[in-house]
N, C-alpha and C positions, 0 to 999 in steps of 0.2 A: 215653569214646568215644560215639560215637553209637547212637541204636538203631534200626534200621530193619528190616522184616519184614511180613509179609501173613497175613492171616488170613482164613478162610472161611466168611461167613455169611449163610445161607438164599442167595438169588438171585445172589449171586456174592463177589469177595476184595474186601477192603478193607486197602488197603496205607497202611502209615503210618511215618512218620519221626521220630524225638525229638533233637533235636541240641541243640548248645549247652547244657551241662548243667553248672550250677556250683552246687555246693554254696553257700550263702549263710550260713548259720550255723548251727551247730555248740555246742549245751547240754550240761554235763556236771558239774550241779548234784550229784552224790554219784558219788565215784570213790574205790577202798581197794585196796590192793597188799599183801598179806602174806603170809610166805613160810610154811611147809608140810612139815611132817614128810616125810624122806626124799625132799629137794632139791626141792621145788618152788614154782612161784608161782600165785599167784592174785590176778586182776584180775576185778574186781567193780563195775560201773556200772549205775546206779539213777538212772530218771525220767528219762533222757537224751532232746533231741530233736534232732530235722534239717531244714532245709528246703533243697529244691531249685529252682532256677528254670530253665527249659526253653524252646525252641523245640517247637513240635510243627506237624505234617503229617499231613493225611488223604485218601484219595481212594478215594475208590467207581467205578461206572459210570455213578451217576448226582450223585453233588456230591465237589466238593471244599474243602476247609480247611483254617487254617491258626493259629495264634496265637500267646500264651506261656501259662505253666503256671507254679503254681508248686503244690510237694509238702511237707508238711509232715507228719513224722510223729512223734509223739510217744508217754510213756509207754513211752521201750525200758529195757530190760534186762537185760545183756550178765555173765555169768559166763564166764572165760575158766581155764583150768589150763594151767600150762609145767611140763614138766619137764627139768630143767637137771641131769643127773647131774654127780655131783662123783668123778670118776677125773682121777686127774693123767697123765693118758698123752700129752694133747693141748691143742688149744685147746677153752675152755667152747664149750659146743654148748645152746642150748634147743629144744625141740621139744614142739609143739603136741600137749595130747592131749585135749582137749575145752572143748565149746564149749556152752553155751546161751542162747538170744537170743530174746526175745517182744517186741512191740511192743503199745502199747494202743488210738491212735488214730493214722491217714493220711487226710488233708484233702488234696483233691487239687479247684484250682481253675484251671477252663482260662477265657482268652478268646481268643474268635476274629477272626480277621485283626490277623496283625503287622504 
């Protein structure tokens, strides 16, 4: 979706708009799945990167702007735990019980007018 909002600073708001937002590609150079004394799992992703490419909008009182963008962030790494209780009463159920995520570098280059 898009992201649109205003912000306030010194002499007045500066509203802006990011649209058109498509993920472009997607690294996922070290990924490991292994399951986990007393039912669970673990998803484990190392060095992964992203880049996104954007429309962006700007406007002041006193200019306005506009161009593309693209966002590149790299060095993430994503540790993930499921726990997937094993009772036969029902249908498997997993559910999310934690999460840690760092990133190293985001390179974010805009140019103006689309």
């Amino acid at each position: 979706p898009d992201l649109t909002g205003h912000e306030k600073f010194g002499l007045g708001n500066v509203k802006y708009n990011i649209s058109r937002i498509h993920v472009t590609a997607v690294e996922l150079p070290s990924a490991s799945i292994s399951l986990l004394p007393e039912s669970g799992i673990k998803l484990v992703i190392g060095n992964a990167s992203l880049t996104i490419d954007m429309n962006w909008n700007i406007r002041t009182w006193i200019f306005k702007d506009s161009g593309r963008g693209t966002v590149h962030i790299s060095k993430v790494f994503v540790t993930v735990i499921f726990s997937t209780p094993l009772d036969n009463t029902g249908p498997t159920s997993i559910s999310f019980t934690s999460c840690q995520t760092t990133s190293g570098d985001i390179d974010i280059k805009l140019n103006g007018k689309t």
